[in-house]
C-alpha positions as CSV (number, residue, x, y, z in Angstrom):
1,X,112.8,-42.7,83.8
2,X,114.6,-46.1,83.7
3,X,113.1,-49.1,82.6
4,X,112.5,-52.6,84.0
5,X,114.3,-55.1,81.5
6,X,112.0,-55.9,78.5
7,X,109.8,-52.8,79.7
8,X,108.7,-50.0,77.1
9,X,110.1,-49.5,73.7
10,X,113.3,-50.8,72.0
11,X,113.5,-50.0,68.4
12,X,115.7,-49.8,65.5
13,X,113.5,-48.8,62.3
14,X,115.3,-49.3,59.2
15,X,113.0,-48.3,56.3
16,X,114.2,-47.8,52.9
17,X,112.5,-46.2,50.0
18,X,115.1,-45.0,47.4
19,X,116.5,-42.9,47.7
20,X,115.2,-42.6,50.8
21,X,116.7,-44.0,53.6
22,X,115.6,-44.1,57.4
23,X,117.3,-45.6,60.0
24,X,117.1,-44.6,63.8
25,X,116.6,-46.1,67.2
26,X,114.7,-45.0,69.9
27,X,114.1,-46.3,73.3
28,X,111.7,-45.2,75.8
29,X,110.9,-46.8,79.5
30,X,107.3,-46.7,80.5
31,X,105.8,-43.5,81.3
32,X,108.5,-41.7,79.0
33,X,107.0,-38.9,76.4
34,X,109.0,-38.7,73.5
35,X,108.7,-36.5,70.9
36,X,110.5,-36.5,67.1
37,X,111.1,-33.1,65.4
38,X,112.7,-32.9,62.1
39,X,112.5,-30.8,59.1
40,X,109.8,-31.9,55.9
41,X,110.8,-35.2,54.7
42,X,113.7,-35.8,57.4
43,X,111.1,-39.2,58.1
44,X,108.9,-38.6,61.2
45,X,106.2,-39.8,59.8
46,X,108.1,-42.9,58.2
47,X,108.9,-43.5,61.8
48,X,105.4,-43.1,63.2
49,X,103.9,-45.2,60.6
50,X,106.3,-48.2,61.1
51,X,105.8,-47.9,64.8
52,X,101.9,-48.3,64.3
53,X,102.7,-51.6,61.1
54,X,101.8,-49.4,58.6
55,X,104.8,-49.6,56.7
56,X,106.9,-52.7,57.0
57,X,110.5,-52.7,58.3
58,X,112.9,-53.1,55.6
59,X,115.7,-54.0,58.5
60,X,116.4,-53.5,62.5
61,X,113.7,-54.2,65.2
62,X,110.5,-53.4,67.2
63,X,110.5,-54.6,70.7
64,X,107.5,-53.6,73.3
65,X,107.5,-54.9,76.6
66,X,109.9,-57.4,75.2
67,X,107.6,-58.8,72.9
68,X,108.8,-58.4,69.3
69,X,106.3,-56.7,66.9
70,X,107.6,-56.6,63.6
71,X,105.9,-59.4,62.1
72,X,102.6,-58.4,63.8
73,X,99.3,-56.7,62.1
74,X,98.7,-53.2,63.1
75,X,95.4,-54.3,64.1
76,X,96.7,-57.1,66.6
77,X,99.4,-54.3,67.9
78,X,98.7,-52.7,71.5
79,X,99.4,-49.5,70.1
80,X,96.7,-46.4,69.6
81,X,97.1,-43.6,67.3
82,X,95.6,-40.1,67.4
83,X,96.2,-39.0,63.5
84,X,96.7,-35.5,62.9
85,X,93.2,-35.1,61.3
86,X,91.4,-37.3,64.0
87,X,90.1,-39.9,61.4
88,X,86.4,-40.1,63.5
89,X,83.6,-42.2,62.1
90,X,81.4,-39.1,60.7
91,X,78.4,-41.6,61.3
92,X,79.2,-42.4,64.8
93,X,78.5,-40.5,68.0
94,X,81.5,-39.4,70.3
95,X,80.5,-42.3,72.5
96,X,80.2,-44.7,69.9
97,X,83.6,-43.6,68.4
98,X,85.5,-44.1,71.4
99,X,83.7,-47.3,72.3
100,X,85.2,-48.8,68.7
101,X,88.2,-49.5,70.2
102,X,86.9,-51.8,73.3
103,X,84.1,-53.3,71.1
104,X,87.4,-54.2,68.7
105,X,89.0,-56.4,71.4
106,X,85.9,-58.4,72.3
107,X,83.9,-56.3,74.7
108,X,80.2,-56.3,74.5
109,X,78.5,-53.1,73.3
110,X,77.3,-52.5,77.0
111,X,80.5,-52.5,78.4
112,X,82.6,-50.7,75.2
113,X,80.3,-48.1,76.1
114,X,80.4,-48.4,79.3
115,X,84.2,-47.8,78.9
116,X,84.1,-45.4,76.4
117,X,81.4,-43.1,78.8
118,X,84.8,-43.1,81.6
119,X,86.9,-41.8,79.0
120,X,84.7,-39.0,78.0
121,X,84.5,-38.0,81.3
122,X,87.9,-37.9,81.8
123,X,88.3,-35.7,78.9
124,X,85.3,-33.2,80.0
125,X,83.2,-34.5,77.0
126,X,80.1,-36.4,79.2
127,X,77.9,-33.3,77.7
128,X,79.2,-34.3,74.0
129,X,78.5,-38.1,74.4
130,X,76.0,-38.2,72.1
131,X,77.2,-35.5,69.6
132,X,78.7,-36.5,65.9
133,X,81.9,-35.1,64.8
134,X,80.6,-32.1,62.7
135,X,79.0,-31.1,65.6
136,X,82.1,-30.7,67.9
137,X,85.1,-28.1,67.9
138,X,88.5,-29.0,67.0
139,X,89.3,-29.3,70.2
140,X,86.6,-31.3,71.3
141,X,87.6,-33.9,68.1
142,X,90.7,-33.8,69.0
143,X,89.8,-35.2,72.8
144,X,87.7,-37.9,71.3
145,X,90.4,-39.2,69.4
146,X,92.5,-39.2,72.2
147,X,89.9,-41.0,74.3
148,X,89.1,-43.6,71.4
149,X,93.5,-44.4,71.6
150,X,93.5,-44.6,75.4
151,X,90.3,-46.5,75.8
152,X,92.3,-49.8,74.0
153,X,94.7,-49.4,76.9
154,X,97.7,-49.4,74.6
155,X,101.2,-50.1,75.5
156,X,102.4,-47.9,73.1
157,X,100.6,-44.4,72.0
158,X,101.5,-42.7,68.5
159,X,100.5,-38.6,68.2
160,X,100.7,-37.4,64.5
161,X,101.0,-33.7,64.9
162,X,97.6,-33.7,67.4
163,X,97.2,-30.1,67.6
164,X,98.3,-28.8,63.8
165,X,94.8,-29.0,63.1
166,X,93.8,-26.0,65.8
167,X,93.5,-22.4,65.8
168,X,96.0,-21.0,68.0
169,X,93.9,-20.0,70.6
170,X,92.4,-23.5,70.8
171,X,95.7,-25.1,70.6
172,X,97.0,-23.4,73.7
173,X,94.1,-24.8,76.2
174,X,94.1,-28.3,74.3
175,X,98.6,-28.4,74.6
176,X,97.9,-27.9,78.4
177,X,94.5,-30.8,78.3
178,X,96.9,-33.0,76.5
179,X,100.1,-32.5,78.6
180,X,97.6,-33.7,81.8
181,X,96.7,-36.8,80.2
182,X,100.3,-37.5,79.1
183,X,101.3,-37.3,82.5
184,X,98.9,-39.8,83.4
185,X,99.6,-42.1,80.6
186,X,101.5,-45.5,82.0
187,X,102.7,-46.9,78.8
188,X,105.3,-45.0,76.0
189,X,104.1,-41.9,74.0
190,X,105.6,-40.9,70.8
191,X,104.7,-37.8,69.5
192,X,105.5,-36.3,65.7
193,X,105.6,-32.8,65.6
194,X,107.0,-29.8,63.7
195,X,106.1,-27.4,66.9
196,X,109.1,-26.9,68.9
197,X,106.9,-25.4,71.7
198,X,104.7,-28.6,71.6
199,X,107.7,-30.5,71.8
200,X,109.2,-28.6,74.8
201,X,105.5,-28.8,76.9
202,X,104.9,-32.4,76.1
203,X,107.6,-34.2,75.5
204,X,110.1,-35.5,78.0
205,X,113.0,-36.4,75.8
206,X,113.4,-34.8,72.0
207,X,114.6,-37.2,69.2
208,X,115.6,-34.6,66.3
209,X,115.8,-36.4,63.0
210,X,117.0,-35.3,59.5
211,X,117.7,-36.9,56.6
212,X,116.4,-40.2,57.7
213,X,118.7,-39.8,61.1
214,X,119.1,-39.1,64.4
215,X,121.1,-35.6,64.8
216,X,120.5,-35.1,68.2
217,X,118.5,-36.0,71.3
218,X,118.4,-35.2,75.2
219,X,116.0,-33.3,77.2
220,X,114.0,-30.0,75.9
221,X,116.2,-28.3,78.3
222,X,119.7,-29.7,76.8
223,X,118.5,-29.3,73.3
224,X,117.6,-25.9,73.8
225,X,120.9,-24.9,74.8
226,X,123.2,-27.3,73.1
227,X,121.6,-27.2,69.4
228,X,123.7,-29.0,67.1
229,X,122.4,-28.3,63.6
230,X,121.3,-25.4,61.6
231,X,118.0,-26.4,61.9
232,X,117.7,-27.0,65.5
233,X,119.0,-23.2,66.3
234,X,116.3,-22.0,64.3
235,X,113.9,-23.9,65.9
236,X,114.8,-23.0,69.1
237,X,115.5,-19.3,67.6
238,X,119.5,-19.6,68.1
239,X,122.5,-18.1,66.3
240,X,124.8,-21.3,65.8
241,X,128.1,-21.2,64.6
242,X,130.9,-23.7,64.5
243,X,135.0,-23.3,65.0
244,X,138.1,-23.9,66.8
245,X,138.5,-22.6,70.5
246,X,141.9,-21.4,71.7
247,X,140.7,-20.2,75.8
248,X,138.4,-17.8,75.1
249,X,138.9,-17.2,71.2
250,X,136.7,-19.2,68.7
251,X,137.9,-18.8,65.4
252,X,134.8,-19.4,63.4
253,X,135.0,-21.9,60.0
254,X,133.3,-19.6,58.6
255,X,133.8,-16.0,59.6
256,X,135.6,-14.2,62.2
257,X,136.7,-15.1,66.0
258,X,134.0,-14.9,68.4
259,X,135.3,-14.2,72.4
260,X,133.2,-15.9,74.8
261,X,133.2,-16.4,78.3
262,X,134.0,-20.3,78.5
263,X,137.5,-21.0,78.2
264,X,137.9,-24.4,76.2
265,X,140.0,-26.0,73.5
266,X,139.4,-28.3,70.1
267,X,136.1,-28.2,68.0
268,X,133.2,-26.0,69.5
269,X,130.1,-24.8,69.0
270,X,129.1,-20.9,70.0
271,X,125.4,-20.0,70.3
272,X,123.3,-16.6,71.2
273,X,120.0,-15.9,70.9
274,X,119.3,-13.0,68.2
275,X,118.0,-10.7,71.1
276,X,121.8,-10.9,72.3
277,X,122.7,-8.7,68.8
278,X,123.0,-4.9,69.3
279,X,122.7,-2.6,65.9
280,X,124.5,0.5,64.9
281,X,124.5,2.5,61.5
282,X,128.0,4.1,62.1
283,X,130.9,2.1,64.0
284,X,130.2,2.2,68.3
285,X,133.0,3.7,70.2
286,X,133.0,2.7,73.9
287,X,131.0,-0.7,73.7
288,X,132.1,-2.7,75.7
289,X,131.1,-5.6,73.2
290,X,134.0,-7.8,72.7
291,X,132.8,-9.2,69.3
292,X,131.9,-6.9,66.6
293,X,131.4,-7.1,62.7
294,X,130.1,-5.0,59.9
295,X,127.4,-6.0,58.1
296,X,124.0,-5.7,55.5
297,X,120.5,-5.7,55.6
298,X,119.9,-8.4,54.1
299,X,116.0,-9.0,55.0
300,X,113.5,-7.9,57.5
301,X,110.4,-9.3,59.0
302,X,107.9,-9.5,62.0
303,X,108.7,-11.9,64.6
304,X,106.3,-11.5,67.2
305,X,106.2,-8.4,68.9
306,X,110.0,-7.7,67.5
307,X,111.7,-6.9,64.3
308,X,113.8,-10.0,62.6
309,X,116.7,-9.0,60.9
310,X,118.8,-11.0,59.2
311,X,122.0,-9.8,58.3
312,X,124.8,-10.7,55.7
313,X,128.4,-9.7,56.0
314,X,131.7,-10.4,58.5
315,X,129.0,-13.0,59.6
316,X,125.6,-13.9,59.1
317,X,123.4,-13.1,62.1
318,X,119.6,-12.8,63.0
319,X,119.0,-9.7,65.1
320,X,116.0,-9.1,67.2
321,X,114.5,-5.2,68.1
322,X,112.0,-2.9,68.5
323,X,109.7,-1.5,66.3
324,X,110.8,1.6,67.8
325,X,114.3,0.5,67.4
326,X,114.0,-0.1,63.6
327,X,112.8,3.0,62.5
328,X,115.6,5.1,64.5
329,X,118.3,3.1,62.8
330,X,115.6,3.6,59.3
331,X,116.8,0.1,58.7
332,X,116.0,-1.3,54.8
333,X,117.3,-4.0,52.8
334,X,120.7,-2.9,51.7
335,X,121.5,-0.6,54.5
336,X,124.8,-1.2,56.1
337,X,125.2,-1.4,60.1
338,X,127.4,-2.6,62.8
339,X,126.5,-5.8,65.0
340,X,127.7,-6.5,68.3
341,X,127.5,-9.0,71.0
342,X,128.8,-9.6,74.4
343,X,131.2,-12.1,75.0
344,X,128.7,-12.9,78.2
345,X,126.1,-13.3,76.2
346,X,127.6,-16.1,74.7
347,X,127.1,-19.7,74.9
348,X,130.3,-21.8,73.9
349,X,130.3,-25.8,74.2
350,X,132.0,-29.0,72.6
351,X,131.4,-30.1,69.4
């Protein structure tokens, strides 16, 4: 979405905490969902926080709807947060706790809750009005803090991993509530997660941070193809390596030469999915696998319905199979096998 001038968010956060450093910029137009991943410690939350004024900016900016906000109190921000533990009033009702807001700004009781009884019912929660949090479901806590955000009408609204505190089960209906209401929300949406699948649903734009730094960002789409980092291939369950293309040879930096299908030239990256990796105890004769290397065992575990092995060697590759699969080859830690891969099956692009 594009912006109006002076619409939505323009930030640089620069917070330093030695050794600690964090310095990124994000900008997002009205409407816009963006989410930040990262690794432990790579400063999402750093981020979050000096969005909301909790912790001051050591350097850069905060601009909202033109207005800058740096010097403001968190409490005279138009921002709302939804923390990842909810942070209810225990001795308020559901009502009462989304009313808060409203009656914060001004409003009499009447119409806070007044106000706050709309946002229940947009959130299915008219039945829980009067209920206190330790008598509601994750999920349904998790709704009421979203309401008690929304009902300040802020211009900005800050999710602190909103769903890490749900079962799985749970998680999947509330992912699929909360994507609705995003798409309804007018203002920018920042969400902190370490769920790439929460990030793909909900997000519009990803904003990958490590190390106090932006690494990478685009689309859920782009990122998913076009990883850039060790750490966003695992999260997106990629094999990434990095090299030197000559046409359809990419001479690793650290390995062997991959063939791919894309014919290109300079610094590369080549990426396929472990699912793309076929095993064989004994050296194939007939694949038609361009690429093939001789490697270890070096570790096996479940991965969903799949086996996960990750192998040592020629070249360091996670392979995904069977159950079935596993026991035929009687794979083990230690064992040595043959890895293969399709030069089709391959994703090359510039680094």
């Amino acid at each position: 979405m594009t912006a109006a001038a002076g619409q939505g968010l323009d930030a640089r956060l620069v917070v330093t905490h030695a050794p600690f450093r964090l310095d990124i910029t994000l900008t997002a137009a009205p409407g816009d969902v963006l989410a930040l991943l990262g690794p432990n410690g790579a400063g999402k939350t750093t981020a979050l926080r000096a969005l909301a004024g909790l912790t001051a900016l050591t350097d850069g900016h905060l601009h909202l709807d033109g207005t800058a906000l740096e010097r403001t109190p968190p409490e005279a921000r138009p921002v709302g947060v939804v923390f990842q533990d909810y942070l209810l009033f225990p001795h308020l009702t559901a009502l009462d706790n989304v009313a808060f807001g409203p009656r914060c700004q001004g409003a009499s009781k009447a119409e806070a809750r007044a106000e706050a009884a709309v946002w229940l019912e947009r959130m299915g929660l008219t039945e829980h009005a009067g209920a206190k949090p330790r008598r509601l479901s994750g999920g349904q806590a998790q709704r009421v803090a979203l309401a008690r955000a929304l009902a300040t009408r802020p211009r900005l609204l800050l999710l602190d991993e909103p769903l890490a505190a749900l079962d799985a089960r749970t998680r999947l209906e509330v992912r699929a509530q909360l994507r609705r209401h995003l798409a309804e929300f007018e203002a920018v949406a920042v969400l902190v997660t370490h769920d790439p699948l929460d990030a793909m649903v909900l997000a519009d734009r990803l904003v990958v941070v490590e190390h106090g730094r932006i690494v990478q960002e685009g689309t859920p789409a782009d990122i998913a193809r076009h990883p850039r980092t060790d750490y966003i291939a695992q999260l997106v369950g990629l094999n990434l390596y990095r090299g030197r293309a000559e046409g359809h040879t990419v001479h690793l930096d650290a390995g062997p030469a991959l063939t791919t299908t894309e014919v290109l030239s300079g610094p590369v990256y080549v990426a396929f999915p472990p699912s793309a990796v076929t095993l064989f105890r004994d050296r194939p004769t007939g694949s038609s696998a361009r690429n093939l290397w001789r490697c270890e065992v070096a570790g096996l575990e479940t991965h969903g319905d799949q086996i996960r092995a990750d192998l040592t060697g020629e070249l360091p590759v996670a392979a995904d199979l069977t159950t079935v699969a596993a026991a035929e080859l009687d794979l083990h830690p230690g064992a040595p096998v043959w890895a293969t891969v399709k030069a089709a099956q391959t994703h090359a692009y510039p680094a």
